[in-house]
C-alpha positions as protocol buffer text, in pm:
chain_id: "A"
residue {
  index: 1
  type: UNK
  ca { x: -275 y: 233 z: -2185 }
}
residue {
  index: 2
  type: UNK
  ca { x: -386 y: 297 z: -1821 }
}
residue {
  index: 3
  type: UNK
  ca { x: -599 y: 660 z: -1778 }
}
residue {
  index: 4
  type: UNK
  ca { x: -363 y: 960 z: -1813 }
}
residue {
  index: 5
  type: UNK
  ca { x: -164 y: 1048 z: -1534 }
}
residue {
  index: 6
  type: UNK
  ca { x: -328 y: 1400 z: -1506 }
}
residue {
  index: 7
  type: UNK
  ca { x: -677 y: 1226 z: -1489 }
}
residue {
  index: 8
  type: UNK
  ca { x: -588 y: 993 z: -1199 }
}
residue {
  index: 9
  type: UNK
  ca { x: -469 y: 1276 z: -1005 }
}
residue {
  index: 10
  type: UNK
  ca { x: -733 y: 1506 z: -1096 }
}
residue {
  index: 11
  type: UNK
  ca { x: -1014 y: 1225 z: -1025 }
}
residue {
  index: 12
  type: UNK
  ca { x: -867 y: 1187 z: -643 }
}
residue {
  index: 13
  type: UNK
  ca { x: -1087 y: 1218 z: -375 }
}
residue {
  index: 14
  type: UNK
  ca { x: -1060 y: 1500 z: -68 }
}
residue {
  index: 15
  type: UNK
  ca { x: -1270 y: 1343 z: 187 }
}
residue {
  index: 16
  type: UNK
  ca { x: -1377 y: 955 z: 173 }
}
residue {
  index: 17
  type: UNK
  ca { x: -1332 y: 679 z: 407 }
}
residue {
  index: 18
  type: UNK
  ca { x: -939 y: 619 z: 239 }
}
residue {
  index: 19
  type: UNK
  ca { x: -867 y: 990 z: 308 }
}
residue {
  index: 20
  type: UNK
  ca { x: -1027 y: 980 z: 620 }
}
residue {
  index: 21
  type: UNK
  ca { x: -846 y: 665 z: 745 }
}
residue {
  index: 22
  type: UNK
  ca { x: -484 y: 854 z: 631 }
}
residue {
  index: 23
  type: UNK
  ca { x: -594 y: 1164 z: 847 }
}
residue {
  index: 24
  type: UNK
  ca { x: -629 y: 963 z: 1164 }
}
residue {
  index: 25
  type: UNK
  ca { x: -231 y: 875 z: 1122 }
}
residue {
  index: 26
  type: UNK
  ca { x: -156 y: 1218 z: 1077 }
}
residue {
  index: 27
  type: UNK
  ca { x: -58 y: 1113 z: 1509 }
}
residue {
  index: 28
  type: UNK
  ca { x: 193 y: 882 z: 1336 }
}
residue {
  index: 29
  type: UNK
  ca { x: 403 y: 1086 z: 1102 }
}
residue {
  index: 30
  type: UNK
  ca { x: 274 y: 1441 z: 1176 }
}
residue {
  index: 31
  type: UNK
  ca { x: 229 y: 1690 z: 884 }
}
residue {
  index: 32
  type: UNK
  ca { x: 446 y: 1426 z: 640 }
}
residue {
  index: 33
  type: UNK
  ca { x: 129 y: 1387 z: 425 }
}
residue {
  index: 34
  type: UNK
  ca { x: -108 y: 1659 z: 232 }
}
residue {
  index: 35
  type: UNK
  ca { x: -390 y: 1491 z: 41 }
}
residue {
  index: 36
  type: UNK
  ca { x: -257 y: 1665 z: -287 }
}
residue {
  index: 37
  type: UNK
  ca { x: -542 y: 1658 z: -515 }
}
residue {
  index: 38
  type: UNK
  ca { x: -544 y: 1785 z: -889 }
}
residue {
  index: 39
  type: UNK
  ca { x: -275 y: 1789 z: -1111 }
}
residue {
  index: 40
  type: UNK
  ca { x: -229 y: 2130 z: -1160 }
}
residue {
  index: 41
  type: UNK
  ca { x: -255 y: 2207 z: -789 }
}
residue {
  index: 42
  type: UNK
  ca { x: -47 y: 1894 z: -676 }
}
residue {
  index: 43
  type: UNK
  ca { x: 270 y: 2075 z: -947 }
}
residue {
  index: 44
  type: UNK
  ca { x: 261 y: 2422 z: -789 }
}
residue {
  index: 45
  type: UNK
  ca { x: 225 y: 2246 z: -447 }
}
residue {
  index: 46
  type: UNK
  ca { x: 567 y: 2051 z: -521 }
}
residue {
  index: 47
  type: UNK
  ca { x: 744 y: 2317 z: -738 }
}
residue {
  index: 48
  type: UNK
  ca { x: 617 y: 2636 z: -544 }
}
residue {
  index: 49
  type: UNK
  ca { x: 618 y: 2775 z: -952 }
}
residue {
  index: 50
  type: UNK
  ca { x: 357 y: 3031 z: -1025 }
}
residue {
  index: 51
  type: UNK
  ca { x: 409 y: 3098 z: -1401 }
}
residue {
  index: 52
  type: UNK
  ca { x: 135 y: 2967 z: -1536 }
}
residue {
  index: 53
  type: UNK
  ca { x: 391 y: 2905 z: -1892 }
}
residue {
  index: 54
  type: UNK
  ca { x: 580 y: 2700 z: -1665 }
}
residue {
  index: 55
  type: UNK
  ca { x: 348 y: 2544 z: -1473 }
}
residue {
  index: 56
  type: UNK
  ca { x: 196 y: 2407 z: -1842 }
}
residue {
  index: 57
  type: UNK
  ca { x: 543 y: 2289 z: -1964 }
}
residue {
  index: 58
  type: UNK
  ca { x: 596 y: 2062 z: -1640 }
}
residue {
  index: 59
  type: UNK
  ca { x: 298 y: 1880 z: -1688 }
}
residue {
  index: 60
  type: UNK
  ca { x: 387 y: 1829 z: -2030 }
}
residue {
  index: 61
  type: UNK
  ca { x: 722 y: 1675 z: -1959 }
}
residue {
  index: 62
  type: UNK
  ca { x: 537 y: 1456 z: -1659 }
}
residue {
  index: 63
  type: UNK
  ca { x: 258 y: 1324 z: -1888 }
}
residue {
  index: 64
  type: UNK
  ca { x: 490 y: 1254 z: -2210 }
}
residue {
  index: 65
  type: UNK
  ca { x: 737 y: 1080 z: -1922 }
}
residue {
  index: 66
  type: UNK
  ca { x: 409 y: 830 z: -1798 }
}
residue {
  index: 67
  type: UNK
  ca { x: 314 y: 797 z: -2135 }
}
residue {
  index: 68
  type: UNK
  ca { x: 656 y: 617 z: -2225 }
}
residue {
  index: 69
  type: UNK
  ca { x: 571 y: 270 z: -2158 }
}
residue {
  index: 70
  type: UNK
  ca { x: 997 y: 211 z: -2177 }
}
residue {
  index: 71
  type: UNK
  ca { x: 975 y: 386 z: -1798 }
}
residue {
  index: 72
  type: UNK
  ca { x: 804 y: 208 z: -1520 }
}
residue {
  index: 73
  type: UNK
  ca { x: 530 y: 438 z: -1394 }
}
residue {
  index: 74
  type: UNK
  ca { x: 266 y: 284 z: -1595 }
}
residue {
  index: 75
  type: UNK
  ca { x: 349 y: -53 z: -1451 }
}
residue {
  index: 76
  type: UNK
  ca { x: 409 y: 91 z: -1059 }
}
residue {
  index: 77
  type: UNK
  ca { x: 49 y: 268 z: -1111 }
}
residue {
  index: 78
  type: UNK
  ca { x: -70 y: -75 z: -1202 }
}
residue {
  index: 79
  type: UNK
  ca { x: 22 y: -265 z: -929 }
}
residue {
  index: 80
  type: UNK
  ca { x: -58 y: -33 z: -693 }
}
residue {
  index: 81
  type: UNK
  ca { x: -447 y: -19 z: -826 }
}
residue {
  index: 82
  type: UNK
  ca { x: -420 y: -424 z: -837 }
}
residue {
  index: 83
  type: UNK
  ca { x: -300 y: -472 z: -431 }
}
residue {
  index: 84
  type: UNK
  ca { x: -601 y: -258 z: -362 }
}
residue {
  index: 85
  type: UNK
  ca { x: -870 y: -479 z: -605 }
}
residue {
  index: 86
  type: UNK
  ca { x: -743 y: -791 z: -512 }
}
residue {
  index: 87
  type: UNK
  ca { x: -765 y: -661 z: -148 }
}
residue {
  index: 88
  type: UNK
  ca { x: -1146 y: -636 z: -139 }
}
residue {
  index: 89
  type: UNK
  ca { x: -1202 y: -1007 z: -261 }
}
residue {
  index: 90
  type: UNK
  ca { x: -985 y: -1147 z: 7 }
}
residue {
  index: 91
  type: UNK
  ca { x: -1153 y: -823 z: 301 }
}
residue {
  index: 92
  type: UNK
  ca { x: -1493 y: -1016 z: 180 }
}
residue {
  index: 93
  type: UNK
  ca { x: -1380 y: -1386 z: 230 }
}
residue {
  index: 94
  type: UNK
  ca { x: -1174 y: -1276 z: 583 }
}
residue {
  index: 95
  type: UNK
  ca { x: -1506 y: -1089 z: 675 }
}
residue {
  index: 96
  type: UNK
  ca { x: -1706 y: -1418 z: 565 }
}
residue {
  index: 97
  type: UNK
  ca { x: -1515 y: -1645 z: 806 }
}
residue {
  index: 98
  type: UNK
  ca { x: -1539 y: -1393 z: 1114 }
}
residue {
  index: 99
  type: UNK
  ca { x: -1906 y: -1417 z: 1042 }
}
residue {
  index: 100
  type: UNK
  ca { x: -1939 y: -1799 z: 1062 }
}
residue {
  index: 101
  type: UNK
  ca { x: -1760 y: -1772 z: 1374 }
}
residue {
  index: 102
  type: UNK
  ca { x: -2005 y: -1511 z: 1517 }
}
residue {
  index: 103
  type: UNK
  ca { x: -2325 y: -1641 z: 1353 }
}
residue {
  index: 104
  type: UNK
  ca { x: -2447 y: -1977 z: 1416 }
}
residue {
  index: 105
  type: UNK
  ca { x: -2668 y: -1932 z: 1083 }
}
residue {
  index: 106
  type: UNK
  ca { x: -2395 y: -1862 z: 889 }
}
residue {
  index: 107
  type: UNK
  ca { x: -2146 y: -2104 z: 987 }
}
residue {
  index: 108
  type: UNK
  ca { x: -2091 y: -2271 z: 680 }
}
residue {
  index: 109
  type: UNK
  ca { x: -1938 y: -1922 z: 537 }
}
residue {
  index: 110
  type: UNK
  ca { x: -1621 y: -2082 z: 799 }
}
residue {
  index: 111
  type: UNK
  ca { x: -1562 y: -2387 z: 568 }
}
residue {
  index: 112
  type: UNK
  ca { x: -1544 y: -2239 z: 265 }
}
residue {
  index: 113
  type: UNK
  ca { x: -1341 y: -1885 z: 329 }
}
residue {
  index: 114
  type: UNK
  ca { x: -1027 y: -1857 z: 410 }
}
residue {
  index: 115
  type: UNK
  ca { x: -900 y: -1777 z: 761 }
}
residue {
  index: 116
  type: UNK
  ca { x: -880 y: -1428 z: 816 }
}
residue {
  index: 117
  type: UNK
  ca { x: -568 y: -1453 z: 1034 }
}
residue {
  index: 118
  type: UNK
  ca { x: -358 y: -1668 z: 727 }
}
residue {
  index: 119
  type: UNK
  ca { x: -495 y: -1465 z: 473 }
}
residue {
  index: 120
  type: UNK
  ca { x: -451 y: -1103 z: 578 }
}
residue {
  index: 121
  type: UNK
  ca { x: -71 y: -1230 z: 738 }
}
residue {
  index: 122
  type: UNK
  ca { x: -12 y: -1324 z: 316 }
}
residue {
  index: 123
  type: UNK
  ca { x: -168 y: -1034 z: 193 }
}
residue {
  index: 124
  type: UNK
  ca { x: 107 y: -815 z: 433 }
}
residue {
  index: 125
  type: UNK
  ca { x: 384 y: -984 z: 293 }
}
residue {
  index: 126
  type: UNK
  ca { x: 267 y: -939 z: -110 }
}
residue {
  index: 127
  type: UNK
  ca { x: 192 y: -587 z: -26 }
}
residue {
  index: 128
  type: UNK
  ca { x: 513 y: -497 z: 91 }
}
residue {
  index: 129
  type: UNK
  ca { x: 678 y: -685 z: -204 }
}
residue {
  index: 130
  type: UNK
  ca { x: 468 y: -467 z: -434 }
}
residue {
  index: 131
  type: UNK
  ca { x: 620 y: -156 z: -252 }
}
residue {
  index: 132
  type: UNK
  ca { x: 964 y: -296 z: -302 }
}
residue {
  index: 133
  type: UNK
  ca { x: 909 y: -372 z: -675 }
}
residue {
  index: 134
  type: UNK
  ca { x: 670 y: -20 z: -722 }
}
residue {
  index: 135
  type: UNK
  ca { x: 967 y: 161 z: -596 }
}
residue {
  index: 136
  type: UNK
  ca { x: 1249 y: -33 z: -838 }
}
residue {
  index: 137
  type: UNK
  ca { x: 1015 y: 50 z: -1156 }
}
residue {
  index: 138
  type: UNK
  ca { x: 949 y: 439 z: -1064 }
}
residue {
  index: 139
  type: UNK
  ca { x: 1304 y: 483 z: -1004 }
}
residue {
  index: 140
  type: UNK
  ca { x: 1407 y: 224 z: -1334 }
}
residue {
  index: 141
  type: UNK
  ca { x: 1663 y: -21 z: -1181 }
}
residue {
  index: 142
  type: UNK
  ca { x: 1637 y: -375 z: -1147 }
}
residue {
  index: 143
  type: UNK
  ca { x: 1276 y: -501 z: -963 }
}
residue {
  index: 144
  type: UNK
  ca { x: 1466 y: -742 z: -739 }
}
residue {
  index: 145
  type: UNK
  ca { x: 1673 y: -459 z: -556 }
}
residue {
  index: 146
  type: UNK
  ca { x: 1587 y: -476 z: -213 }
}
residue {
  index: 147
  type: UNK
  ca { x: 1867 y: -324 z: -53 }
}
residue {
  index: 148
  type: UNK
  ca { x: 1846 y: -11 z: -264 }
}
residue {
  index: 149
  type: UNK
  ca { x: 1464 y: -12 z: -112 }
}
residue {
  index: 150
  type: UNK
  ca { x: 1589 y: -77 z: 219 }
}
residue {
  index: 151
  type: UNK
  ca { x: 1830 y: 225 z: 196 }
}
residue {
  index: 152
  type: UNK
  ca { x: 1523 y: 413 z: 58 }
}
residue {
  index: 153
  type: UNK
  ca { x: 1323 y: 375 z: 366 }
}
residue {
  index: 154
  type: UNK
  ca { x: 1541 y: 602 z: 548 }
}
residue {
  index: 155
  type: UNK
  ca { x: 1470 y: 892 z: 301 }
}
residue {
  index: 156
  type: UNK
  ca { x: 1070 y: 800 z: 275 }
}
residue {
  index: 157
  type: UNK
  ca { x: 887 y: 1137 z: 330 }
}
residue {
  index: 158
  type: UNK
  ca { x: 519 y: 1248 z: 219 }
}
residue {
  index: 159
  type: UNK
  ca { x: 265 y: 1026 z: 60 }
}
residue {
  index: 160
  type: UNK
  ca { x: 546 y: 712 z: 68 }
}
residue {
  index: 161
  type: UNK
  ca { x: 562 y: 702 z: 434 }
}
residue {
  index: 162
  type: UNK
  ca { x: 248 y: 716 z: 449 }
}
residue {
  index: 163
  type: UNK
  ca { x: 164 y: 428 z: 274 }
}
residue {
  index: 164
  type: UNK
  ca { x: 413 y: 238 z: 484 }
}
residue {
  index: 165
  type: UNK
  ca { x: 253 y: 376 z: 785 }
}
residue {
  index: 166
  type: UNK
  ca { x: -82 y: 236 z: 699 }
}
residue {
  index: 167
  type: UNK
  ca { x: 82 y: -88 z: 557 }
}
residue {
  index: 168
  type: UNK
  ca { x: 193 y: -150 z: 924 }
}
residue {
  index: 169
  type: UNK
  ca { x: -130 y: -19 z: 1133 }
}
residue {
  index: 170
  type: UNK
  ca { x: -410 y: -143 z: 903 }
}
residue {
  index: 171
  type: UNK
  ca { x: -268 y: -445 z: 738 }
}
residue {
  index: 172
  type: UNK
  ca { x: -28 y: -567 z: 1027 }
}
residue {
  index: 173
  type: UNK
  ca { x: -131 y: -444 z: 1361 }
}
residue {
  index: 174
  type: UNK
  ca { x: -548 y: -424 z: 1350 }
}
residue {
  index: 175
  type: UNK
  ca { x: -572 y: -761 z: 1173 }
}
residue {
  index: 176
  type: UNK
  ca { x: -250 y: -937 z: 1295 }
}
residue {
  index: 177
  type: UNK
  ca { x: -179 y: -791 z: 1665 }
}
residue {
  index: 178
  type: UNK
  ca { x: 83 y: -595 z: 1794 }
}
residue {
  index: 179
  type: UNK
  ca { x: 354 y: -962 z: 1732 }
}
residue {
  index: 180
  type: UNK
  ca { x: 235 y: -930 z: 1377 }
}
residue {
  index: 181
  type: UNK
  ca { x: 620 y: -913 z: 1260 }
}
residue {
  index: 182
  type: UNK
  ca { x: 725 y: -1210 z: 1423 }
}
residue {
  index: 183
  type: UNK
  ca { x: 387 y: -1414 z: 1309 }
}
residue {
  index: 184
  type: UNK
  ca { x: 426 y: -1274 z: 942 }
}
residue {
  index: 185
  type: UNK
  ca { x: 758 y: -1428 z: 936 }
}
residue {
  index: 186
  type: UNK
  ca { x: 687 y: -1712 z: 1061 }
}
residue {
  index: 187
  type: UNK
  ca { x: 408 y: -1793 z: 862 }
}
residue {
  index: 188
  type: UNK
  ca { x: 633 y: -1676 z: 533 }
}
residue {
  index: 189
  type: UNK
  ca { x: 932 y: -1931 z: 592 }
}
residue {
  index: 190
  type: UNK
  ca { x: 626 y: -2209 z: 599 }
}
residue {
  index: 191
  type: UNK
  ca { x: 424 y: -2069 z: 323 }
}
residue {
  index: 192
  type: UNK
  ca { x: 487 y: -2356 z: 17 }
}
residue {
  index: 193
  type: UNK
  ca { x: 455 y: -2217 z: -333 }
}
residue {
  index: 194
  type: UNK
  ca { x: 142 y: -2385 z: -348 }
}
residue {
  index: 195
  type: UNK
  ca { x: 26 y: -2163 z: -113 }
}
residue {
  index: 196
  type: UNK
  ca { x: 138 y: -1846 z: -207 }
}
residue {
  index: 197
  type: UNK
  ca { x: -44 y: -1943 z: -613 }
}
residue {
  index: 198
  type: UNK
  ca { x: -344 y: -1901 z: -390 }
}
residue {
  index: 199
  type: UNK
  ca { x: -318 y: -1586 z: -280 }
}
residue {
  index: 200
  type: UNK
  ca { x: -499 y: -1321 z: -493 }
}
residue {
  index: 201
  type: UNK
  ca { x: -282 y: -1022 z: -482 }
}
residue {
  index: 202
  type: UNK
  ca { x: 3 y: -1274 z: -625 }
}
residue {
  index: 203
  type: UNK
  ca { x: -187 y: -1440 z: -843 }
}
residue {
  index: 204
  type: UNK
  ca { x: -275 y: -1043 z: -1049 }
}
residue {
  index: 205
  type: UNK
  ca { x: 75 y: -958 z: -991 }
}
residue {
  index: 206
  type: UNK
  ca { x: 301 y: -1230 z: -1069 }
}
residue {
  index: 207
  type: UNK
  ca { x: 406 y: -1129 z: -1413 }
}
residue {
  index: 208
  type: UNK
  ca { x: 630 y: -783 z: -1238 }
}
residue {
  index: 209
  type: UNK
  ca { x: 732 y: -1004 z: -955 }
}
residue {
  index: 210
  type: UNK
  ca { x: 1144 y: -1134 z: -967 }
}
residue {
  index: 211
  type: UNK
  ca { x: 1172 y: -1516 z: -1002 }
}
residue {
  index: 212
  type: UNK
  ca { x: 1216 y: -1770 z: -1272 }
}
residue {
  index: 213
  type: UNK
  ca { x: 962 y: -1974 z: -1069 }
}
residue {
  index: 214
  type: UNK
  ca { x: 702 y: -1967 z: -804 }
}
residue {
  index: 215
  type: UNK
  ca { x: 942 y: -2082 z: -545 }
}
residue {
  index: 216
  type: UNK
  ca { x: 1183 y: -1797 z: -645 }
}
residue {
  index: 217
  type: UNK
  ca { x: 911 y: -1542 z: -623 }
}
residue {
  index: 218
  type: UNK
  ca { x: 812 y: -1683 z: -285 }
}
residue {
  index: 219
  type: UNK
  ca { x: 1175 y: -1634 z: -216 }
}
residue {
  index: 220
  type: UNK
  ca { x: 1222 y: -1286 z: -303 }
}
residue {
  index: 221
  type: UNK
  ca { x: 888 y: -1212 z: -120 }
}
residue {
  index: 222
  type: UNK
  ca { x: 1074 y: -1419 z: 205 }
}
residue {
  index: 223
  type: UNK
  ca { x: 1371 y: -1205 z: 128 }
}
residue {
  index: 224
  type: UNK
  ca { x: 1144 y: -878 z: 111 }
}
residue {
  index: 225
  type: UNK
  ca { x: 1009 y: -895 z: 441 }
}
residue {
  index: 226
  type: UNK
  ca { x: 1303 y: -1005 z: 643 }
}
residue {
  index: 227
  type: UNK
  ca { x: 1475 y: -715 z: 493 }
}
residue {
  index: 228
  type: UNK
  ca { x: 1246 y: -456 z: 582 }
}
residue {
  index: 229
  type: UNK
  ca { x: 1133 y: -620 z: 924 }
}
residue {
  index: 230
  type: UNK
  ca { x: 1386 y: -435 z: 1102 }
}
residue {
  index: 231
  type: UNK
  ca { x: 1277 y: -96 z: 961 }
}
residue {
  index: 232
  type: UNK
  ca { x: 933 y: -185 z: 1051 }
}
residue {
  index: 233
  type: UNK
  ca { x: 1042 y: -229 z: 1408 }
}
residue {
  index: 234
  type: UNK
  ca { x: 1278 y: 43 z: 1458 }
}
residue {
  index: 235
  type: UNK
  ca { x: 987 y: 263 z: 1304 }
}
residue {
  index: 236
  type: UNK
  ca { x: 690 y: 150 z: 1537 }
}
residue {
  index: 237
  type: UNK
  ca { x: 943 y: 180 z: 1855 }
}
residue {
  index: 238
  type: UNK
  ca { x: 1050 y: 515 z: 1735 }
}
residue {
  index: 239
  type: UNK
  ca { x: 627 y: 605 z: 1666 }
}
residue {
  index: 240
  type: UNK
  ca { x: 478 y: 472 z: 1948 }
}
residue {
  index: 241
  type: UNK
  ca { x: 304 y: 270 z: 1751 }
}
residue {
  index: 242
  type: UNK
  ca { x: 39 y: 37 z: 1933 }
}
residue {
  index: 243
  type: UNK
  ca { x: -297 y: -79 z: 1894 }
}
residue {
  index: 244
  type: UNK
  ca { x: -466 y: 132 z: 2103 }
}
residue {
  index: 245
  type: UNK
  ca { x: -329 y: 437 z: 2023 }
}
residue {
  index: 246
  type: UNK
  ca { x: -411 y: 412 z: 1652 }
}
residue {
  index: 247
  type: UNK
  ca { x: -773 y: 269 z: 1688 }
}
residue {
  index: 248
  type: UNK
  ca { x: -818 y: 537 z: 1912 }
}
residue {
  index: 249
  type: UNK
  ca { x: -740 y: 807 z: 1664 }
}
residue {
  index: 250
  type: UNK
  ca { x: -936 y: 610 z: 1416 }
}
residue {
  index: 251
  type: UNK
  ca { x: -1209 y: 646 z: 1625 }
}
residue {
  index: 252
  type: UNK
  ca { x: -1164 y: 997 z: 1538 }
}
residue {
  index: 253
  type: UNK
  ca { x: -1279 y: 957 z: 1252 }
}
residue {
  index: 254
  type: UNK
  ca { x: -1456 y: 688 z: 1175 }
}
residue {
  index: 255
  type: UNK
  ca { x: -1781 y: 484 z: 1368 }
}
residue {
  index: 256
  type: UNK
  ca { x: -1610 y: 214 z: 1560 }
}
residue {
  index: 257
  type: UNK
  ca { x: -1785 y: -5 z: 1795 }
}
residue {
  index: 258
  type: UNK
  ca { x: -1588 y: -183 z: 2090 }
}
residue {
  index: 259
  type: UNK
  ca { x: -1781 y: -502 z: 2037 }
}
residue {
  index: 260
  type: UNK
  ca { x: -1674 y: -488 z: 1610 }
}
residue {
  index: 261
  type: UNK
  ca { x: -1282 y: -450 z: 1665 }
}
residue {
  index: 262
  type: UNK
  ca { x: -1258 y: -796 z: 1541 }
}
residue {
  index: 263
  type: UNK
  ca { x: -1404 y: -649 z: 1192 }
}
residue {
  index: 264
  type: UNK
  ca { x: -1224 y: -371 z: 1165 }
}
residue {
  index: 265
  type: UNK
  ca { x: -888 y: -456 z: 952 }
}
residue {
  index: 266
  type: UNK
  ca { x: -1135 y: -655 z: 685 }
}
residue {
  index: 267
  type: UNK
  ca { x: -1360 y: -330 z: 714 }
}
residue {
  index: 268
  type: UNK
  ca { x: -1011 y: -80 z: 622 }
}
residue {
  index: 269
  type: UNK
  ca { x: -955 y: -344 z: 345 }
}
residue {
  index: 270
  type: UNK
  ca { x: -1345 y: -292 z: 166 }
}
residue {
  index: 271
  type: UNK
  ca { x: -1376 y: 42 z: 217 }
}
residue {
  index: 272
  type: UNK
  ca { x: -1042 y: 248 z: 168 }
}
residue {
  index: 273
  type: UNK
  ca { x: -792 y: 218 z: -94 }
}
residue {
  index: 274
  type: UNK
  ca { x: -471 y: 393 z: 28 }
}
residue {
  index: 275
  type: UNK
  ca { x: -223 y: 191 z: -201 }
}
residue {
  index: 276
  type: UNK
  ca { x: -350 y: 341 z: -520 }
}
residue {
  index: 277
  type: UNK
  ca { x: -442 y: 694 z: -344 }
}
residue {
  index: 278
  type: UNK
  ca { x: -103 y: 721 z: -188 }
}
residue {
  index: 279
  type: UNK
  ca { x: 34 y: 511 z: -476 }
}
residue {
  index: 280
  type: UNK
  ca { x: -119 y: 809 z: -743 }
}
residue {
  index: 281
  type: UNK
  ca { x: 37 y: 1109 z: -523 }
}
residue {
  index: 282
  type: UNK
  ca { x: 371 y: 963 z: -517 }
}
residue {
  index: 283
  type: UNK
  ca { x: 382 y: 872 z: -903 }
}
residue {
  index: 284
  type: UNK
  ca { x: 254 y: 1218 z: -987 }
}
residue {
  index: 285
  type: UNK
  ca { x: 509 y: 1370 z: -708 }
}
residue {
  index: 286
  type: UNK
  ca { x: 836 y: 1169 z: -909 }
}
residue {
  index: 287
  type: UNK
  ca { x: 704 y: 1282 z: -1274 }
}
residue {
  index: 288
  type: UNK
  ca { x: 693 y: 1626 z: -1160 }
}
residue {
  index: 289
  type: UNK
  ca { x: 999 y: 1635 z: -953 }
}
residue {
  index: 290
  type: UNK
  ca { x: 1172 y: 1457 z: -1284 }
}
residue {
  index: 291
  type: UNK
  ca { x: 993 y: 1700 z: -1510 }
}
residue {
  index: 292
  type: UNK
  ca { x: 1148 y: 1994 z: -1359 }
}
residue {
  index: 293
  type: UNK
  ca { x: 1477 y: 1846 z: -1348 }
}
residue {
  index: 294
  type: UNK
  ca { x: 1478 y: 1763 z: -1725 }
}
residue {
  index: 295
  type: UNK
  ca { x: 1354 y: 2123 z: -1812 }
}
């Protein structure tokens, strides 16, 4: 069994380089998220309940309902912790080929690392299909039900937009470029399932993914994206979402050189881990909410 829920929330950090990279969106989708740490404090935060009788009995009900591996929390907590471990093997081969490009000395680090652009373009589209099928097992239907995610997106709020929100800055627009939509899908509709068995996110997640095959999975991850790409758009129209404006309030917060933009998306990738931060907060936020409900 993965570490109890309680622990995970308990254990979550209030001011590292992942916390500190959320803050800087705070431009994005003001006051929407509250780094919500410790699991007694992250219940009376949600439930506003002082009773310290209560308080005890919802945790209770929201560890007994992660323990019971028949729901799908366990398995949504452990894909979110795998998109952000498989991330840092593929931030340190994308940072390996940007450095053969830079470094005469280290040129051979080109010809055997992937390139950054192909890479972090795959690694956008299996992160958002991990979203889609995250979402199906915390709210138990059927892991291929894309529309019912699609719907979702209009009612995202808290921690959950803000994991889209820093799905779309740090692993579309700072690595890809502000066309990153249009490339992603692009790149998608060519991807063989050859190619996508490469990918490492895929290759520790393929076991929760829809598909009888590796072409259907690459299918559903097609269908994934081109569903959600019009959210995506509407939402970074609607933001004011550009590249500028969000390096500049990263700037904020972290030490960015001008001269090490090119760096910065496989930098976000090795040194933050939003998916299972934001991933923990919204897990604990649905046990609780469905702990007080079944009270």
């Amino acid at each position: 069994m993965s570490r109890p829920i309680f622990e995970l929330v308990d254990n979550l950090p209030t001011g590292n380089m992942t916390v500190r990279a959320l803050q800087a969106l705070d431009m994005i989708v003001p006051g929407q998220w509250e780094n919500l740490v410790g699991f007694e404090a992250t219940i009376k935060a949600i439930t506003g309940e002082t009773d310290q009788e209560m308080i005890q009995k919802i945790g209770e009900r929201a560890i007994h309902l992660y323990n019971d591996t028949s729901q799908g929390y366990q398995r949504a907590m452990w894909l979110y912790q795998k998109v952000d471990d498989a991330d840092k093997l593929t931030a340190t081969a994308a940072l390996g080929h940007k450095i053969g490009e830079k470094i005469p000395f280290l040129s051979f680090l080109s010809r055997i690392t992937p390139k950054a652009d192909t890479a972090q373009t795959v690694d956008l589209g299996m992160k958002l299909v991990v979203e889609v099928v995250a979402f199906c097992q915390i709210n138990g239907i059927p892991g291929d039900s894309v529309g019912d995610f699609v719907r979702a997106l209009a009612e995202y709020s808290g921690e959950s937009l803000m994991r889209m929100t820093a799905l779309i800055c740090f692993d579309g627009l700072i690595p890809l470029g502000p066309d990153f939509l249009r490339t992603t899908h692009s790149l998608l509709e060519r991807l063989s399932p050859a190619d996508l068995e490469k990918n490492r996110i895929y290759k520790d997640v393929e076991s929760l993914l829809p598909g009888d095959s590796p072409s259907g999975k690459l299918g559903f991850v097609t269908q994934s994206f081109d569903a959600t790409r019009e959210w995506m758009s509407s939402f970074i129209a609607d933001r004011g979402i550009s590249l500028d404006r969000v390096v500049g309030s990263l700037k904020h917060y972290v030490d960015i050189a001008d001269d090490k933009l090119d760096y910065l998306g496989g930098f976000l990738d090795l040194t933050t881990n939003y998916y299972e931060h934001t991933g923990t907060q919204t897990l604990a936020r649905s046990l609780i909410q469905r702990a007080v409900n079944e009270l």
